[in-house]
N, C-alpha and C positions, 0 to 999 in steps of 0.2 A: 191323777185327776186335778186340774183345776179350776178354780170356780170364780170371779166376779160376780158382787155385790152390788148391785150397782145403786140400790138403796144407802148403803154406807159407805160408799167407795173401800169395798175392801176387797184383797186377795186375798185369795186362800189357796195354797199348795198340797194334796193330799199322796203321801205312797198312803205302802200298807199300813203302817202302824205309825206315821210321825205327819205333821202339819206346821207348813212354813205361810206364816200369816204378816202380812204387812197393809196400810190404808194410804188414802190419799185426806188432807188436809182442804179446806176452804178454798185455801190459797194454791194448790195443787203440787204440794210435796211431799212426797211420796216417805213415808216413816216406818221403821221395824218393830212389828208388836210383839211374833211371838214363833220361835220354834223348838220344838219340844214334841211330847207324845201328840197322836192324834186326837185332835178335837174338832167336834161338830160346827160349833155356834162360829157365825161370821159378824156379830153386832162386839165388835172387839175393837174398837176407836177410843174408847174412853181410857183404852190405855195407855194413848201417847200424850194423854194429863195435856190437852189443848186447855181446860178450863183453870189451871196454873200457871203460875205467873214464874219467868217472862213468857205473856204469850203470844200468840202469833203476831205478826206484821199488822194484818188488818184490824184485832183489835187493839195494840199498843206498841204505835209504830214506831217510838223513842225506843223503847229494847229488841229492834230485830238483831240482832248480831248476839245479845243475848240471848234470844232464843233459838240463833244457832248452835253456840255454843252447849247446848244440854239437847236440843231436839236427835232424835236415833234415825238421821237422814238413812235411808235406804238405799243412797250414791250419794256420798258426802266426796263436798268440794272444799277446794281451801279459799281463802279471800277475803271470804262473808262475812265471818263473824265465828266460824267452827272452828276451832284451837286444836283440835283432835287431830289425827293421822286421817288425810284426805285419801280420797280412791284417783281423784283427776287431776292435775294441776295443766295450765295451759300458758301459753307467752302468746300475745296477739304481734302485728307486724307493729303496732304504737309502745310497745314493751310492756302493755297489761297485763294482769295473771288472775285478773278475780273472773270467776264462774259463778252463774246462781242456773240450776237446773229446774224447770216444774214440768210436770205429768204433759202430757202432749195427747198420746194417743197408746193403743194396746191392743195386738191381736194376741187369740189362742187357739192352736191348731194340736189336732191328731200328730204324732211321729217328731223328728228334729231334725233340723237340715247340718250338713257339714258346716265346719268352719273352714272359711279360706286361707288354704294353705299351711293348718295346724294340727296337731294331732287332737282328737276329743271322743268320748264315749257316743256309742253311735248304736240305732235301733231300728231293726229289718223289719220287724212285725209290729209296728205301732202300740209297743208297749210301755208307750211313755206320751207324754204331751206338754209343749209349749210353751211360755207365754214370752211376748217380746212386748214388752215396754219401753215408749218411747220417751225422752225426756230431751226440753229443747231449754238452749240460751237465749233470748231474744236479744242480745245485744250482739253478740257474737256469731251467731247462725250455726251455732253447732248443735248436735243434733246426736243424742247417745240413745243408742238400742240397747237395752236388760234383757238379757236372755235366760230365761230359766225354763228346765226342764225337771219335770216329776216323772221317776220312773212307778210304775205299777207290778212289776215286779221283784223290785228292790228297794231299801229305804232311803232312796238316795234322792236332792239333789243335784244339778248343775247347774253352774254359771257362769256365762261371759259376755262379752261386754265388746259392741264395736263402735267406732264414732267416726260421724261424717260430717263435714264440712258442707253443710249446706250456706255458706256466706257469701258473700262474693271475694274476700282476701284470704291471704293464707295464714296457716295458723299453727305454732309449736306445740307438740304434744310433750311434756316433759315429765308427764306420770301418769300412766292407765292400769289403774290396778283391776281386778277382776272381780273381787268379789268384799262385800262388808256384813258381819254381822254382830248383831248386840245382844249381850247378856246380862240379866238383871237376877244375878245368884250369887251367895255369901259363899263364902270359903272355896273357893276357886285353883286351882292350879294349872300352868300350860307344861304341857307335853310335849317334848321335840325330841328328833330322833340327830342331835352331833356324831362327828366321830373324828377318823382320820385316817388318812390312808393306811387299809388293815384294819383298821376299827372303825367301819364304818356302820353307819345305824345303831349307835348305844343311843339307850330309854333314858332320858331323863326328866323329871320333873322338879318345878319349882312354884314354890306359894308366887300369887299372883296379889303383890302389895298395890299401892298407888304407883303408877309411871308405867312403865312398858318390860317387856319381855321381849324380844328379837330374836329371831334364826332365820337368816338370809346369804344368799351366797352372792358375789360379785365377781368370780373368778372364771364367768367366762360358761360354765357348766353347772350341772346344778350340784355337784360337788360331793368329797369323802367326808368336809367337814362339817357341813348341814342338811338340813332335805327339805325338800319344798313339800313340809308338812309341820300339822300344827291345832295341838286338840286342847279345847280347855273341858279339866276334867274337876270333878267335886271331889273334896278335901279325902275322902276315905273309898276313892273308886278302887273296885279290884276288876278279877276279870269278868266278875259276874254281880257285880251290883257297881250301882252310882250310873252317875248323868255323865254323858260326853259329847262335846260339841267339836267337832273333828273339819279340816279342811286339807284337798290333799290336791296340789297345783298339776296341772299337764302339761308339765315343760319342762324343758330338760337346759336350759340356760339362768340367768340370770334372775333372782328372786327373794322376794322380801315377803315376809309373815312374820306379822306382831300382832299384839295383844297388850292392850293399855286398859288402864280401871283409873276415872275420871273421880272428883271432887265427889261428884254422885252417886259413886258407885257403880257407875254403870261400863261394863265393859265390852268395848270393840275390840273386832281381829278383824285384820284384814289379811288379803294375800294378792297377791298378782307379780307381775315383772319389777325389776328393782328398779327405781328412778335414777341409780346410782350411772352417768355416761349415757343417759339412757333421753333422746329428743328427736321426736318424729315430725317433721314437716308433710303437713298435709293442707296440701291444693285443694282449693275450690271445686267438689263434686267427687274428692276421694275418699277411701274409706279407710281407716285402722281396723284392725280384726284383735282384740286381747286373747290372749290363752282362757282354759277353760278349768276353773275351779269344783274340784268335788266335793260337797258337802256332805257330812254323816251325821246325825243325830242319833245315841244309843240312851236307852234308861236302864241299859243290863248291863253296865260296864264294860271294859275293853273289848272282851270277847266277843259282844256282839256287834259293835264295831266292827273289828277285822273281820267278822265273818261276812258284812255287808259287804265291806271295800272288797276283798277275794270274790265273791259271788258276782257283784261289778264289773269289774274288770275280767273275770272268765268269759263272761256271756257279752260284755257292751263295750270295751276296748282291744282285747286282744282279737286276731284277726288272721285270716288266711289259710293256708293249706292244714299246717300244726296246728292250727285254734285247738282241736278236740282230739291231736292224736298223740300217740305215747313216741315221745323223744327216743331215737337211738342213742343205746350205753357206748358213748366215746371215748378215746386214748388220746389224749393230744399231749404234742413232745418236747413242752417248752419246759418243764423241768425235768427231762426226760434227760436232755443234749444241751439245750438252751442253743444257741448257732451251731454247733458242734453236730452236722447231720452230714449223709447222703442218701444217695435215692436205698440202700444195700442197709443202712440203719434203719432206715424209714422202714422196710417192709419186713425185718426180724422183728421190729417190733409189733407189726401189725399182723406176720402170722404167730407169734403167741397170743395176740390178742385174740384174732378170730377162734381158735383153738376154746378159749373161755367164755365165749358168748359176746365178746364186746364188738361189734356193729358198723364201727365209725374211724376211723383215722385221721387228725388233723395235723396238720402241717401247720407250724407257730411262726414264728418271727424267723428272719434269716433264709430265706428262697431265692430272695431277687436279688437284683442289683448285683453291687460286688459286698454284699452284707456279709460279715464275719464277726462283727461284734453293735453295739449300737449306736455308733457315729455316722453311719454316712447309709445314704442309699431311699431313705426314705423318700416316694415320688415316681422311682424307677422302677415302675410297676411290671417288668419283663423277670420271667425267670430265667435264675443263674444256673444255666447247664452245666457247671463243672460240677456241681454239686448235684444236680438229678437233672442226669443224660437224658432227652427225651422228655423233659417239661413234667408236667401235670400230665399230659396226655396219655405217658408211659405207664408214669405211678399210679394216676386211674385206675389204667386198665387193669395193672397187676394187682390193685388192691380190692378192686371190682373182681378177680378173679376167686379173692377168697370170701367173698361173700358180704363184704363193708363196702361202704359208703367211703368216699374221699371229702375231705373239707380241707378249708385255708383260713390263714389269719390276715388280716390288713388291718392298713392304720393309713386311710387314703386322705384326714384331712393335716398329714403333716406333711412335711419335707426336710430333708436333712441339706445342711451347706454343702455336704461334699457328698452332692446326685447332680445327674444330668440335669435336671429339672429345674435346680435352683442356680445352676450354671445359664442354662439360656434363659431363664425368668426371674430371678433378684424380686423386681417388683411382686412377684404374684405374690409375697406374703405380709400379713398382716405390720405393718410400719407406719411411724410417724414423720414427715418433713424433717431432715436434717438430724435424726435419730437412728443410732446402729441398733437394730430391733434385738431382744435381749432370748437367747436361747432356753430352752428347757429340756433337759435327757438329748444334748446338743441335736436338738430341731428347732423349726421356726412352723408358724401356725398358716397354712393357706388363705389367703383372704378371698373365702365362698363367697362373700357378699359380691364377686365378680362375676356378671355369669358366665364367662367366659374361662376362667379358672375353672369353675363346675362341673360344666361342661368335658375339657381336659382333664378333669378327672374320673369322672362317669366315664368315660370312653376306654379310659386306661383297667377299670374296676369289669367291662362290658368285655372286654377283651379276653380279658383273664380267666374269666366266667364262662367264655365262650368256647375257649382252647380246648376245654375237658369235659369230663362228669364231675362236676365239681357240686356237691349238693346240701353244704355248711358252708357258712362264712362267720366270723369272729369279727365284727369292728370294732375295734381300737380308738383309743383317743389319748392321748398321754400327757397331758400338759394341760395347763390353767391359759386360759388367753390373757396375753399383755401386750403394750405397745399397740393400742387397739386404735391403728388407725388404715385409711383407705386412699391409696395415692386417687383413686378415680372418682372419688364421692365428691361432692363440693364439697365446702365447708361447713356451710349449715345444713348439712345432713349427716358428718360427721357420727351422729350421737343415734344412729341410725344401723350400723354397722356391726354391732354386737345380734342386734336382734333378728336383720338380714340374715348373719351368720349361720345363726340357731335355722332359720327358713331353708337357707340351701343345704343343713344337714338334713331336715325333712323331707327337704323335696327330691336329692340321691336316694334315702332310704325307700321311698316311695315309687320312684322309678325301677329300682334294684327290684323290689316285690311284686310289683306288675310283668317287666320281662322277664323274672325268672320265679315266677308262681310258686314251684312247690320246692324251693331255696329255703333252708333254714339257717336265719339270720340271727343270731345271736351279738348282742352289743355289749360293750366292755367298754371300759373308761379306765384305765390302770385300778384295773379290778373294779369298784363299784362306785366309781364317780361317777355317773349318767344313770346310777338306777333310780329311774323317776317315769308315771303314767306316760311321759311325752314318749322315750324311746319303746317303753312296752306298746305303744299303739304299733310298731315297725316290726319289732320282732319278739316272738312268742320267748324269749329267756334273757336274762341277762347275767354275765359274769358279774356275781356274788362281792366278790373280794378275792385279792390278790392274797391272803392270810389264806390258804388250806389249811391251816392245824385246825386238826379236829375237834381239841377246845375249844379255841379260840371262836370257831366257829359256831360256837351254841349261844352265844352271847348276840354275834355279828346278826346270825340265821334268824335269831329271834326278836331282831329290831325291823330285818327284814320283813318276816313273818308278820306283823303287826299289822301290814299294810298289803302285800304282795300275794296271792297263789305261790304255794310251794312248786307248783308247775314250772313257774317262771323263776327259781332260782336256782343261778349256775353253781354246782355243789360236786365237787371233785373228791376222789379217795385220791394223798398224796404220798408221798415214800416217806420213812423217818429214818432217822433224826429227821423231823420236817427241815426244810433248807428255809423257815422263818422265824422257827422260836427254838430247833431245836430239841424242841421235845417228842419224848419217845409214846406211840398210842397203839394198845394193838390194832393189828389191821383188820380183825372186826369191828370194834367201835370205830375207826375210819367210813370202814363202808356203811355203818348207821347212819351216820349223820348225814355221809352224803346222800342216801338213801330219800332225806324227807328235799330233795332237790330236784332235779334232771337227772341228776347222777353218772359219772363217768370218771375217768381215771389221767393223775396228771405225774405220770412216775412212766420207768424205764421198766418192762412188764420183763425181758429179759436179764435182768439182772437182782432180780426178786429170788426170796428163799422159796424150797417149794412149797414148803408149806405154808406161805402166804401165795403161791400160783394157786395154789389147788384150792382156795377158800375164794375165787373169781368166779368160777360157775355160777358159785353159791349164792354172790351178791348179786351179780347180772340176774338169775332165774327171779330171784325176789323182788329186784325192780320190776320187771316183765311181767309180775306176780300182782306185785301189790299197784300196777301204775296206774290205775283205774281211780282208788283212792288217793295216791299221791297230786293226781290232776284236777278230783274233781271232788276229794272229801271236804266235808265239815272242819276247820279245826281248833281246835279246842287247847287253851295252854294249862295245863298240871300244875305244873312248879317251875320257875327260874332261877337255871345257878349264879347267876348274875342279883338274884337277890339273899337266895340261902346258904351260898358257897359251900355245897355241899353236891346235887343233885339236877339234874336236869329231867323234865319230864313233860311231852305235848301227846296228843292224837288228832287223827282224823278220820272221821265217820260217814260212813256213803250218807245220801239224802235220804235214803229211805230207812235208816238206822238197821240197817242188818248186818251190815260189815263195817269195822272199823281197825285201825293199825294203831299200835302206841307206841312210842320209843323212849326209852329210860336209860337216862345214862349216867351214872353213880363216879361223878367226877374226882372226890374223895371220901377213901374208904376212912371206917373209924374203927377203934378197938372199943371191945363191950358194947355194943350197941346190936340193936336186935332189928327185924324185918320191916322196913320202910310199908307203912299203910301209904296208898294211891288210891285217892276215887276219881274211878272214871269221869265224865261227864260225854254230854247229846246223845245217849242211847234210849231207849224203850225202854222206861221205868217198868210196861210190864210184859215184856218179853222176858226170854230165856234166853243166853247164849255160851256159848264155849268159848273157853279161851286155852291159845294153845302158844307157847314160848316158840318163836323162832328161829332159830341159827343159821346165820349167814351163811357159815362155812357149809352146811348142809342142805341148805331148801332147795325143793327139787321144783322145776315148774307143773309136774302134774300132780294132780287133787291126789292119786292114789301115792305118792309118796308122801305129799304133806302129810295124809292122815297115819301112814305108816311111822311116820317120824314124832305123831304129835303128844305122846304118852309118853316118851321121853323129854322132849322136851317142854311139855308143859311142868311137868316135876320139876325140871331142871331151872324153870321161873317162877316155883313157889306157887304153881297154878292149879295143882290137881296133883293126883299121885300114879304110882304107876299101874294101877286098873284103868289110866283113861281119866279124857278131860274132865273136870267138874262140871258142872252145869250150875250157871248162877244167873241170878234173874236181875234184870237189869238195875233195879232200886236198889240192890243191896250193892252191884258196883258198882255205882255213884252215890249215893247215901253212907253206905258203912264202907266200900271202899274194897281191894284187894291187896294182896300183902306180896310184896319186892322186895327176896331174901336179900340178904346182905353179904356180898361176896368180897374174898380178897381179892386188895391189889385197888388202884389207881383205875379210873379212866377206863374202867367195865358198861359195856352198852347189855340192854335187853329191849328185844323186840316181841309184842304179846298181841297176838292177828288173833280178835274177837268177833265170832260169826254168828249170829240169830241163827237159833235151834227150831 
């Protein structure tokens, strides 16, 4: 809900539980008063201290630039007087750059309309509303829309920002951030999720002193080594207490989120696209569209947070045929073979797979061209029939015969030097004037911002898609963009061309979803450079990380987690020695972890012991089992081994709290040490329920063998004895908690499926 005052010029942004409150000034600038829990009262002016000095313009007009300097503009400009990290900066055609914005005008409407040409959270049944605030330059004739939307079903949040050139000259856009907010709170810290390729999405946090904080990417994507995300949290948040002011970007290129704490104390975050190469020329009567910033406000710490942004994103980003259905369990054979395939490997493997319940077969790197290792071919989107006689068409059908699903992998916005493609087209990629453009994983980057490239490649992706039943895709992206330049752009549009780029990935993926509707589209960045809101609006998963070890992964999984639906994270059982670290896991706790994912299989299924074949049923039926709440639970984080280096422990809980899953995974064992206490958490304090140990190697998909199995293995998790499960009432499993015997040996997972009695 939102509301106008129009007694006090004030907004007020209502969800359920949280109130995003800002006013307008004498002089008609627009200030940030207050967001935090939900409150009533709209007489909330007296708290942008207009009656302190320096004060406004009109009453002491010797210090206006002073009182930009400290005023909490609500679209802070640079120029004026404001020293601060600005939201807009602009270049006139005279080489001007100063901006003064004031209030102009404001509608509020029912529902949210699209952004053009971007991805954004989006609402079918008007459970959310409006406000576009217009904010004008009079000297300039430009003209910025604020867009915010309150959902009513969620506590969320959104904003973006488009600006029009209503002048009659044209005018440089050299920085359009998305979104600014101010906080007036002691003992501060920001939150950001760095990493690196394999370790992407580590938690860290740091005290928030005088000066700035940063985590922004420039490289083209939004990157392994930061994420366009960014929360400031109080000195002693956990996951269940303290304040969090959370901002999470919908874009999947280039981007900057900081966080400064001023003379005053007073601290801005801002977030939007990075001004870094970054200048848009826009003509008289055009418009710029900004990406769309999500905001989160929790007062119950982290966990209630992620459980906002996961709730978000299930219901008002994610999109399409998959939106609500359970993922098929896949085998794909890129460290299966890695190049090393034919159509006769291809389908050993996929009749053991089918054998064990797995669903899906994908076809990885190495099909087309004259592909035999990773130099050449990228572009030559034709399949290499020496290697599978009869295309996709064939392997389809054979693999349609055993009951799976066919999928493929692509990587349509590269090109390698030595393909047909880069042969008759040189130009088409990404290069500067008298510059040898500089390789990466020896590819060169397509320059999308052509449409005509685009095009040629859409057609080539249309083709391929079209040849088979082909009903997965895997996109690709491998490289960081450099040499970022466009032999067709002018000059002064140059700085234009990174953001086009990000556009024509959008606008393929988009196309891709419409003609092939019920296509599951999974994106991938060399493992999880691109997992960001902007590609989850295109497809319902995205590859995780290129790191499968199953350690490695509760750390990765749980920076993801943070922010993401376990629905939407690409999570693989891989073969050990893993071929990344090395390390040895049994292949039960493999299949746990992948379990809290999509879950599916990135190993050679015929060359496996049998007694890691025979323990596949077991995990396939359990996904099948538990994907209800894999997709659509509560969840809730236990313990981090990433903080106790000892233990790994989360759940998630249906909405109605009658079912929930937990998974425990006792990373290092200890000597002398006795049965780890775990309390639950989001069940019915006063319900009843059973808790029953689950093993992988055994679950069966129907209710009458779980239950025949469940008195063993509940004993066998320290849950009950062998009469049958306990019955334990929900307050005591989250208040006093349940007891996680202590087993030998490394790298032991437990699974404990808790059902309302």
């Amino acid at each position: 809900m939102i509301h106008y005052d129009e007694a006090h010029h004030i907004f007020k942004l209502d969800t359920p539980n949280t109130s995003y409150v800002f006013g307008l000034t004498d002089e008609s600038y627009p200030g940030q008063i207050y967001y935090g829990r939900k409150i009533e009262d709209t007489d909330l002016g007296y708290l942008l201290r207009e009656d302190e000095r320096p004060q406004p313009p009109s009453v002491l007009r010797r210090e206006k630039a002073g009182y930009f300097d400290f005023y909490p503009m609500e679209y802070p400009t640079g120029g004026i007087g404001d020293a601060r990290e600005s939201c807009i900066g602009i270049r006139t055609m005279d080489g001007q750059e100063g901006l003064e914005l004031r209030y102009g005008s404001h509608q509020i409407y029912a529902g949210k309309k699209p952004l053009e040409g971007l991805p954004a959270t989006w609402d079918e049944n008007q459970s959310c509303s409006t406000l576009e605030m217009v904010l004008e330059d009079e000297v300039t004739g430009l003209r910025v829309i604020l867009s915010y939307t309150a959902f009513e079903d969620v506590d969320v949040i959104t904003r973006s920002v488009r600006v029009e050139n209503a002048g009659d000259r044209s005018i440089y856009l050299t920085k359009v951030l998305s979104a600014c907010l101010h906080v007036e709170q002691e003992h501060l810290e920001v939150l950001t999720l760095p990493g690196s390729w394999s370790r992407e999405r580590q938690i860290q946090r740091q005290k928030l002193g005088y000066g700035s904080i940063v985590t922004e990417s420039i490289r083209g994507i939004s990157s392994h080594q930061d994420h366009p995300f960014m929360a400031l949290v109080t000195e002693n948040c956990t996951q269940t207490t303290g304040d969090v002011y959370a901002m999470n970007f919908v874009y999947s290129g280039n981007f900057l989120a900081k966080a400064m704490r001023d003379q005053f104390d007073q601290i801005r975050m801002v977030m939007g696209i990075h001004p870094d190469r970054f200048c848009w020329k826009l003509e008289p009567g055009e418009t710029f569209w900004a990406p769309e910033v999500v905001m989160v406000y929790s007062d119950e710490g982290l966990g209630k947070m992620t459980r906002t942004f996961h709730s978000l994103y299930r219901r008002h980003l994610i999109r399409g045929y998959w939106k609500d259905r359970r993922r098929p369990v896949l085998i794909n054979n890129w460290e299966a073979t890695y190049f090393d395939f034919d159509t006769e490997k291809l389908l050993a493997i996929a009749r053991e797979a089918a054998e064990r319940g797995i669903e899906m077969l994908v076809v990885d790197d190495g099909w087309f061209g004259h592909r035999s290792n990773d130099d050449s071919s990228l572009g030559d989107w034709q399949v290499n029939e020496s290697k599978l006689p009869g295309g996709f068409a064939y392997l389809a059908q054979e693999v349609n015969k055993l009951g799976m699903k066919l999928g493929i992998w692509l990587e349509p916005e590269m090109v390698s030097e030595d393909s047909d493609l880069y042969r008759a087209h040189p130009d088409w990629v990404l290069r500067m004037n008298g510059r040898e453009p500089g390789q990466a994983r020896a590819q060169y980057v397509l320059d999308l911002s052509r449409p005509e490239v685009a095009e040629y490649v859409y057609g080539m992706i249309r083709d391929v898609l079209s040849s088979a039943n082909i009903e997965y895709v895997k996109w690709d992206m491998n490289r960081l963009l450099s040499d970022v330049g466009s032999l067709t752009l002018p000059s002064d549009r140059q700085g234009e061309i990174l953001h086009r780029y990000m556009l024509a990935v959008y606008g393929l993926q988009e196309r891709l979803t419409k003609d092939f509707p019920q296509l599951l589209l999974e994106n991938c960045c060399s493992g999880g450079g691109r997992f960001d809101p902007g590609m989850l609006y295109y497809s319902p998963q995205i590859w995780c990380s290129d790191d499968t070890d199953a350690i490695e992964r509760l750390s990765i999984q749980e920076g993801t987690q943070l922010l993401y639906p376990l629905s939407c994270i690409g999570a693989h059982v891989s073969i050990c020695p893993n071929h990344g670290t090395g390390r040895v896991t049994p292949f039960e706790t493999r299949g746990a972890v992948a379990l809290s994912g999509t879950f599916g299989y990135e190993l050679d299924i015929t060359r496996l012991s049998d007694e890691e074949k025979n323990q596949i049923p077991g995990q396939t039926a359990a996904y099948k089992k538990y994907s209800h709440l894999i997709r659509n639970g509560e969840y809730y984080r236990i313990a981090s081994w990433r903080e106790n280096h000892l233990y790994d422990c989360f759940m998630v809980v249906s909405e109605d709290r009658t079912e929930a899953l937990c998974t425990y995974v006792q990373v290092l064992s200890q000597i002398n040490y006795k049965s780890r206490r775990i309390r639950l958490q989001g069940l019915d304090p006063d319900a009843f329920y059973s808790v029953t140990g689950v093993t992988l190697a055994e679950t069966s998909e129907t209710e009458d063998a779980a239950a025949a199995e469940s008195s063993e293995n509940a004993a066998a998790a320290g849950c009950g004895n062998n009469a049958g499960p306990k019955r334990y009432q929900g307050a005591a499993l989250m208040y006093a908690g349940i007891l996680m015997p202590r087993v030998m040996g490394d790298f032991q997972a437990r699974l404990l499926h808790i059902m309302k009695i």
